[in-house]
C-alpha positions, 0 to 999 in steps of 0.5 A: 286403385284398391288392388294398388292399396292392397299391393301397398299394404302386404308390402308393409305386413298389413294384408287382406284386412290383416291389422297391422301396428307397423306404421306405413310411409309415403302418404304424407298427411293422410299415412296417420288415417291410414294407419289408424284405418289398417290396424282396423282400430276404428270404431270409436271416433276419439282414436281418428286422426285430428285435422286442424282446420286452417282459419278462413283468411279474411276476403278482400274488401269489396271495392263496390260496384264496377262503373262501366266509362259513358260516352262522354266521360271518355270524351272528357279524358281525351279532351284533358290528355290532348290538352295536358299533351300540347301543353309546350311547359307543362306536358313535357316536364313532368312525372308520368304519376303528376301527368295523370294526377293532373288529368285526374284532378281536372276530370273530377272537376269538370266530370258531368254531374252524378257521375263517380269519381275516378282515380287517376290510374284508373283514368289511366288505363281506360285511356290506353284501351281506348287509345290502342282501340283508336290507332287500329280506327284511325288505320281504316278511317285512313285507308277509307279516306285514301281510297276516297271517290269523288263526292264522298262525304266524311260520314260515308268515309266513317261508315265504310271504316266502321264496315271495315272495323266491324268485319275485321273485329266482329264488332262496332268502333265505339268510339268516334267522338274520342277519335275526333278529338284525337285524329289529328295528334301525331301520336295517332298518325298512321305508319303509312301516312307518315312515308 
């Protein structure tokens, strides 16, 4: 890097620490220092370059502590979309905004005491993790029930669908009370179970 300024500077009539008064092109902000620092006219501060210092911009307002959604908050959720979904007047003709205002509504309503209240966008998106978490569940719970032995109880169907989640995702399905509530919506139903 310096033999390419040194190169850079005897191409511009400054060379081997040579001052030069020629002003130098093509370093964009930093050419003003670096004509100062080659004419070898540094020795006082005031002949240095002014950098103008751009005001902080202003961070965004914290919006506080995240919440993690308990167990039966989501389950809440399930309970108020199933119910606003199966609604033959009301689930169909509204807007998707008033859809979850709703739900968001009731939620703050009926929410288990001490608990934060929840936007209904918010509400929202934790359904729809929930609810991809739920269709991938409800494929091994199917495959589980289809493969089912003769004096298998449903907890055994649930736990060798959890193995097989768990060996699959590296993790446990968290969710069981929210797949009871849904399991049975068709939105729920397996691709294969519908053939």
């Amino acid at each position: 890097m310096d033999r390419e300024f040194d190169d850079y500077l005897e191409q511009h009539g400054g060379g081997s620490g040579v001052p030069t008064t020629q002003p130098m092109m093509g370093f964009g902000p930093y050419s003003q220092a670096l004509n100062v620092l080659a004419s070898g006219n540094i020795s006082t501060p005031a002949t240095l370059p002014t950098v103008e210092e751009e005001e902080p911009t202003a961070k965004p307002k914290a919006k506080g502590p995240r919440t993690n959604y308990m167990s039966e908050e989501t389950e809440l959720i399930c309970i108020l979309w199933v119910e606003a979904t199966h609604n033959p007047i009301l689930g169909t003709s509204r807007r998707l905004i008033q859809y979850w205002g709703a739900i968001g509504e009731k939620y703050n309503a009926l929410k288990p005491p001490g608990l934060p209240n929840r936007k209904s966008d918010h509400l929202k998106s934790h359904f729809q993790r929930v609810q991809k978490e739920v269709k991938i569940w409800s494929d091994y719970y199917k495959i589980c029930k289809d493969n089912w032995s003769s004096g298998m109880s449903d907890d055994q169907i649930i736990e060798q669908a959890q193995a097989m989640h768990e060996a699959n995702h590296k993790k446990r399905f968290m969710h069981i009370k929210a797949w009871k509530i849904l399991h049975d919506c068709q939105r729920f139903a397996s691709p294969a179970a519908n053939v």
